[in-house]
C-alpha positions as CSV (number, residue, x, y, z in Angstrom):
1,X,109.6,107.7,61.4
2,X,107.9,104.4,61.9
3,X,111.2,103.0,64.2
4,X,110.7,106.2,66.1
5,X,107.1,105.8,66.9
6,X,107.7,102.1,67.6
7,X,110.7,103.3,70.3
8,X,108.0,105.8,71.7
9,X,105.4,103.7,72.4
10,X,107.9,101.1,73.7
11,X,109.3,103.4,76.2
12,X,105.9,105.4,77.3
13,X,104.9,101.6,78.1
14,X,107.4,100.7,80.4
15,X,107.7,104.1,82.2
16,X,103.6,103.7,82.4
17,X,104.2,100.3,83.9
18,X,106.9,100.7,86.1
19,X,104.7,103.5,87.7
20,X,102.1,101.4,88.2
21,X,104.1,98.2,89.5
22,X,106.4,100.3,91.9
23,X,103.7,101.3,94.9
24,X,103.3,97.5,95.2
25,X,107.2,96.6,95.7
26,X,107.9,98.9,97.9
27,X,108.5,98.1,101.4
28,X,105.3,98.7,103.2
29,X,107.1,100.9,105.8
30,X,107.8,103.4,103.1
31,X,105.1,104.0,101.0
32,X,105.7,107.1,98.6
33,X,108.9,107.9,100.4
34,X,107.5,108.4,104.0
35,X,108.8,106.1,106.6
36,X,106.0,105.0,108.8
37,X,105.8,102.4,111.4
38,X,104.7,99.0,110.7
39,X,101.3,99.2,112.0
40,X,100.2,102.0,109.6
41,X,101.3,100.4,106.7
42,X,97.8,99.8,105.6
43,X,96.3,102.7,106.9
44,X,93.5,103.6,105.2
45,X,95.2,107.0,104.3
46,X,97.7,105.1,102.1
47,X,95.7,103.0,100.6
48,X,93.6,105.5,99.4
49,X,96.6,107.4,98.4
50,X,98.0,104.4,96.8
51,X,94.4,104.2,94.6
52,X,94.6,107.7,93.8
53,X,97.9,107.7,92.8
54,X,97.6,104.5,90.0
55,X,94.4,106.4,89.0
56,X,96.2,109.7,88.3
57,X,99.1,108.3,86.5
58,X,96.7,105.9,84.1
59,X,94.6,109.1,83.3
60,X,97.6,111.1,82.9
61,X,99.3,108.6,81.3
62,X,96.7,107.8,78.9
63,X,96.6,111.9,77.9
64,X,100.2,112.1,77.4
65,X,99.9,109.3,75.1
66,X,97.4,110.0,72.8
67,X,99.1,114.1,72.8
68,X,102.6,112.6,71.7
69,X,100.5,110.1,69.1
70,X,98.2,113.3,67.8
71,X,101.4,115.6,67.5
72,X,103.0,112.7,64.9
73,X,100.4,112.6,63.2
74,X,99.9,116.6,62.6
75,X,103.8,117.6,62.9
76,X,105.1,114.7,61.4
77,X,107.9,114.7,63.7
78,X,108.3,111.4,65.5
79,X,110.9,113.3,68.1
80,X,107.7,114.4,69.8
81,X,107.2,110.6,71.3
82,X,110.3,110.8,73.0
83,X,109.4,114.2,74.9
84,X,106.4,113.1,75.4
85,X,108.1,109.9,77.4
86,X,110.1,112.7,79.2
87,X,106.4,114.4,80.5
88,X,105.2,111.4,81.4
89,X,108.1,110.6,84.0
90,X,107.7,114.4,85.3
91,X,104.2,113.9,85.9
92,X,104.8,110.4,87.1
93,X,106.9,112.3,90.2
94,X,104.0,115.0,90.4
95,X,101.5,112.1,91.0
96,X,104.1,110.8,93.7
97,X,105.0,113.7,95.5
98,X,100.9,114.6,96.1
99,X,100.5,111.1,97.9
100,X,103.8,111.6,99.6
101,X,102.7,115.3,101.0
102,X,99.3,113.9,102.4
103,X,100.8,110.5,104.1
104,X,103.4,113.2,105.5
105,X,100.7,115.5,106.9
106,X,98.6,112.4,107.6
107,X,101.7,111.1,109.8
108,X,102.4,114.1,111.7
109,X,98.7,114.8,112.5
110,X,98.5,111.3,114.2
111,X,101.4,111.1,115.8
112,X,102.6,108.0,114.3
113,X,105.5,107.6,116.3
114,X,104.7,108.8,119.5
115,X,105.2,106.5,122.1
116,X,107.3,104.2,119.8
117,X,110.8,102.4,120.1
118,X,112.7,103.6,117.7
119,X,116.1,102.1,116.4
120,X,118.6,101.2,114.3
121,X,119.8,97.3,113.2
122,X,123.3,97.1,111.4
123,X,124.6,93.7,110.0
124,X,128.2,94.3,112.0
125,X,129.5,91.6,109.4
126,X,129.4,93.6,106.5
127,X,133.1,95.1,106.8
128,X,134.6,91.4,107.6
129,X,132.3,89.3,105.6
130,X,130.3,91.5,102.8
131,X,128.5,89.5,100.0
132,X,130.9,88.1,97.1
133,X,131.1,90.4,94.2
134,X,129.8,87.8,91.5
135,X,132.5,87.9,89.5
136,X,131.4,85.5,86.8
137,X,128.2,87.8,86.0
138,X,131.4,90.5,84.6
139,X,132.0,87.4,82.0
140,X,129.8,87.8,79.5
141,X,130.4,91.7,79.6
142,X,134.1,91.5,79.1
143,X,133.6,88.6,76.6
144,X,131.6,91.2,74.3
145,X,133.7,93.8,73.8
146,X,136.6,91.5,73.5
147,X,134.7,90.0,70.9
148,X,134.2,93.3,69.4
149,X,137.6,94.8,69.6
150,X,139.0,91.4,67.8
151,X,136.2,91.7,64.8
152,X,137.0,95.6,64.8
153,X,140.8,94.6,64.0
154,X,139.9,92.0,61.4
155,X,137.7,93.8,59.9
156,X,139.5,97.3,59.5
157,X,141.4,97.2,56.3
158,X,138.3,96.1,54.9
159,X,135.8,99.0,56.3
160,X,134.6,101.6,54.3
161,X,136.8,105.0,53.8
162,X,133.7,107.0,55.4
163,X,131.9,105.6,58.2
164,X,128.9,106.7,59.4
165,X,128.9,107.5,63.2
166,X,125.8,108.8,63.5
167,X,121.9,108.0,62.9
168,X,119.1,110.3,62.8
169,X,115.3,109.6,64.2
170,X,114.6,108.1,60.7
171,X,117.4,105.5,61.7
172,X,119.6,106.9,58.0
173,X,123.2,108.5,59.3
174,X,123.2,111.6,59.3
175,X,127.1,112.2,59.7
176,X,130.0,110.4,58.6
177,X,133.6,110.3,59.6
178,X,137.0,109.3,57.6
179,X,138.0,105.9,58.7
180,X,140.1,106.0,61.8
181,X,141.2,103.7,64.6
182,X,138.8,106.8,66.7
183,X,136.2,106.9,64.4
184,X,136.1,102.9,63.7
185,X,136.8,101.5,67.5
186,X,134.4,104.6,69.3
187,X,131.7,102.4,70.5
188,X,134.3,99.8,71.6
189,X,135.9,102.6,73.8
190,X,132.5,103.0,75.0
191,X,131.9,99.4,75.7
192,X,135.0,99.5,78.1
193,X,133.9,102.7,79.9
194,X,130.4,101.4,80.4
195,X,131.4,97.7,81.1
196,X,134.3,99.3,83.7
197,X,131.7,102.2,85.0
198,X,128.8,99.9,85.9
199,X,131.0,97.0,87.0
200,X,132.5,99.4,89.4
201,X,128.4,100.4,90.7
202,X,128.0,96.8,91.1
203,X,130.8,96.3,93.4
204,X,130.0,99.6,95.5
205,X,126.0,97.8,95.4
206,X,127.8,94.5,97.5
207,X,129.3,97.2,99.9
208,X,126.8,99.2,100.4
209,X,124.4,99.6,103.8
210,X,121.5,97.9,103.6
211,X,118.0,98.8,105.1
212,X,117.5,96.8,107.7
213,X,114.6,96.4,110.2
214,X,115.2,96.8,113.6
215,X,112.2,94.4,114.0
216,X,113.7,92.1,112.6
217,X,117.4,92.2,112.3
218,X,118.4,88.8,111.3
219,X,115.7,88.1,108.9
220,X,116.3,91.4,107.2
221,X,120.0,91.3,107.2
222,X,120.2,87.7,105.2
223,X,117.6,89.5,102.5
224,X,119.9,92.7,102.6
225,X,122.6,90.2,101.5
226,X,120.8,88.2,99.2
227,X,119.1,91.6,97.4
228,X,122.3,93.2,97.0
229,X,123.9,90.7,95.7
230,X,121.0,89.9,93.3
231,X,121.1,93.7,92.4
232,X,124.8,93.4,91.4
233,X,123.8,90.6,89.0
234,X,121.1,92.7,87.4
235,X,123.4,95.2,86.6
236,X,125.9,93.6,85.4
237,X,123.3,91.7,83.1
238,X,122.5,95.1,82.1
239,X,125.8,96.4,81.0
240,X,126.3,92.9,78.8
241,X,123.2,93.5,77.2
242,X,124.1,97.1,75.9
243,X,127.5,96.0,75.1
244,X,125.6,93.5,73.0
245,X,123.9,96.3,71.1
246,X,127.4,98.4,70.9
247,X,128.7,95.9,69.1
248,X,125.7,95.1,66.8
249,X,125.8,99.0,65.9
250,X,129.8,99.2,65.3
251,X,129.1,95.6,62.8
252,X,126.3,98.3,60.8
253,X,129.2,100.7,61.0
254,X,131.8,99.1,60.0
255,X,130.1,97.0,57.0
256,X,128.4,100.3,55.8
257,X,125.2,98.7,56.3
258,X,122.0,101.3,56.1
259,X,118.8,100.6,57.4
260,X,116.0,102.8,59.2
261,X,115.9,99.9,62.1
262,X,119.4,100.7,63.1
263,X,118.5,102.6,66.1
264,X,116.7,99.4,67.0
265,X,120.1,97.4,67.2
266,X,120.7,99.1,70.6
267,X,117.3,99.9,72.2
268,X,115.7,96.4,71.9
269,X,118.1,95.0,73.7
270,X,118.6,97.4,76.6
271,X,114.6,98.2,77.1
272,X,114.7,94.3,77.4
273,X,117.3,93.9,80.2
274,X,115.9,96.7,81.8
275,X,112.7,94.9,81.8
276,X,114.1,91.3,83.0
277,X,116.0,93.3,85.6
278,X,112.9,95.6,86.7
279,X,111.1,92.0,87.3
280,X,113.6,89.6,89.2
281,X,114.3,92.6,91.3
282,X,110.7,93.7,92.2
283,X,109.7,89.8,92.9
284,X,112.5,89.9,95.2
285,X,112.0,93.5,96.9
286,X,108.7,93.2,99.0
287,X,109.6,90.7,101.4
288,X,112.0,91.3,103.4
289,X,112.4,88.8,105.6
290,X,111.1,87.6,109.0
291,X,109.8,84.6,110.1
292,X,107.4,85.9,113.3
293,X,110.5,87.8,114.6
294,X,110.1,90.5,116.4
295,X,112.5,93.0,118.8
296,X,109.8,95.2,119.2
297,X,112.0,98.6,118.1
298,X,110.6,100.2,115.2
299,X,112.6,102.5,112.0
300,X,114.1,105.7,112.9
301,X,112.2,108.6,111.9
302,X,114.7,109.2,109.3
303,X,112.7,111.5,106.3
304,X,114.8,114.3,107.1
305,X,117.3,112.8,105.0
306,X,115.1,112.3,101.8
307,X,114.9,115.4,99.5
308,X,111.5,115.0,98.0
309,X,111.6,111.3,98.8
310,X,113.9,110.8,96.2
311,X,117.3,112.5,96.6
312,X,119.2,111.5,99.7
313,X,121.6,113.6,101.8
314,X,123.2,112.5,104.6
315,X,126.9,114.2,105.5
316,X,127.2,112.2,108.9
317,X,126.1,108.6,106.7
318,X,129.8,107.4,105.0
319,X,127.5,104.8,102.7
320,X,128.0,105.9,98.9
321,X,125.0,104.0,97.8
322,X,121.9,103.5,99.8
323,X,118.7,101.9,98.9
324,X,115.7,103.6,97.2
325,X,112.9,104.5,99.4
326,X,110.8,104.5,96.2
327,X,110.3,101.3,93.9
328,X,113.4,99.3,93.5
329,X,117.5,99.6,93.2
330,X,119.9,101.7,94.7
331,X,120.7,105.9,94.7
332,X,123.5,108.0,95.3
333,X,124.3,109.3,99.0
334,X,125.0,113.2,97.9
335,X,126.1,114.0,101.5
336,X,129.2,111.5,100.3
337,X,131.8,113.6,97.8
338,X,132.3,110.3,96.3
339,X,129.0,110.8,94.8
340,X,129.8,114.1,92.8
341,X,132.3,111.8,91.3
342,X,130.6,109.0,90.2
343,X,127.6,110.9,88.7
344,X,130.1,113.0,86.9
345,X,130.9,110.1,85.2
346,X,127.5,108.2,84.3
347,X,126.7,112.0,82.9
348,X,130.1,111.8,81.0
349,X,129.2,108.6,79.8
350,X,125.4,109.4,78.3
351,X,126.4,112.2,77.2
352,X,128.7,110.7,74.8
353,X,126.4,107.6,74.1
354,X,123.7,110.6,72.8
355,X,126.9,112.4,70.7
356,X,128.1,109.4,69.4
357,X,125.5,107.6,68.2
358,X,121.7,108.7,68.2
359,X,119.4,111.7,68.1
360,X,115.8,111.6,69.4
């Protein structure tokens, strides 16, 4: 119970701070989701959305907190820290979606773009010259699993008859499995989807459409290059870093080794990726680029696009990945068929990460 309580508090931390951080590495000319012209960035209607908004999520953050924390305690059930992680990011979007609705209303009552220049800047070179997929950053992925496969082969005559392939909250398995090249090399079949999955994002992330300003096109297009690149990087980081705790889990397995911190082996390392990822990318999200230059167009009106500020659907867009209009990375174009696809397969894949290996 006590690795489980650990995890929870772990994870209701970093959801707590990424809702915090995000409102400040947002492009200012889309705060909460709304796309608003430059010169009401800091209007004083988002900034006091932007204050009520961190004060919501810290009060509702702090309830959720101490409920998950008081339900332990009485229930004994340490699978209540996780759900309560799961509340926290609904409530997270509840707190967004209220400031989003009143910069909305706020924007159509004034008028915000009446009068405006509105346009659209597109970095032509994209098809002909797109950023480098950084190949050497699918290294130390590939390296892993390798690595794994090989110990996996040496190791097998020696494994234990009965393996256990699952873990349980109180990180003992819970289920065990006769040895077999399935049961034994599982996770390493996992490593290769993931590592081939995510790879595979990463080089749809170097070809996809940036956002650029049409305020400043040139500025904006050398960041769009340099982000997306940097955002490839971050993900392929990422996907090392779990294959790192794949194969730290398959050595438990495959040694027979039993130890309540085993859920541990894969988490740590993950939740610390994601947070080295989360900060390179937000330091480089907010400035977009520049220099005093200035076409005097301004964005296109483009919210129609944005399902609750968050899910994007444009039929007429061929882009399969587009950036977020909210905090920092990259989402799925569902007006794109490619996109039904893909997320079939990153539910595919945590699906059987959840079967496989862990439960709560």
């Amino acid at each position: 119970m006590i690795v489980s309580v650990i995890l929870g508090f772990v994870l209701l931390g970093l959801v707590l701070l990424l809702a915090l951080v995000l409102p400040s590495v947002t492009s200012d000319t889309i705060p909460f989701g709304v796309r608003v012209p430059a010169q009401y960035a800091a209007n004083q209607v988002v900034t006091r959305q932007t204050r009520i908004y961190r004060r919501r999520v810290l009060l509702c953050g702090g309830v959720i907190a101490a409920a998950g924390v008081g339900s332990v305690a009485v229930t004994g059930q340490p699978l209540l820290l996780p759900l309560s992680v799961l509340v926290l990011v609904g409530t997270w979007y509840g707190c967004f979606f209220l400031a989003r609705q009143e910069i909305r209303a706020a924007k159509r009552a004034g008028g915000w773009f009446e009068g405006l220049h509105q346009g659209i800047a597109v970095d032509t070179e994209l098809r002909t010259s797109p950023p480098r997929f950084p190949w050497r950053w699918v290294a130390p992925a590939a390296v892993i699993t390798a690595a794994t496969a090989v110990v996996g082969v040496v190791m097998y005559p020696s494994m234990p008859q009965t393996l256990a392939v699952h873990y349980g909250a109180n990180g003992l398995p819970n289920r065990l499995e006769v040895k077999s090249v399935g049961s034994a090399f599982s996770l390493v079949f996992l490593q290769l989807g993931l590592t081939a999955l995510l790879a595979g994002i990463a080089a749809a992330i170097v070809r996809s459409r940036p956002d650029l300003d049409p305020a400043r096109p040139v500025g904006s297009s050398r960041w769009g290059r340099h982000y997306m690149t940097l955002s490839a990087k971050a993900l392929l980081g990422l996907v090392a870093m779990i294959d790192l705790g794949l194969m730290g889990s398959s050595l438990l397995m495959w040694t027979g080794t039993v130890t309540r911190w085993a859920p541990l082996v894969i988490v740590v390392p993950v939740l610390a990726s994601v947070a080295a990822a989360v900060a390179v990318l937000a330091r480089n999200n907010r400035d977009r680029g520049g220099n005093g230059e200035d076409t005097g167009l301004t964005h296109r009106d483009d919210d129609r696009y944005w399902r609750g500020g968050v899910i994007y659907i444009n039929r007429e867009d061929p882009a399969l990945l587009v950036p977020r209009r909210f905090g920092i990375g990259w989402t799925l174009n569902f007006g794109n068929p490619r996109a039904a696809m893909l997320l079939a397969g990153i539910v595919a894949l945590i699906g059987l990460v959840v079967t496989l290996r862990f439960e709560g």
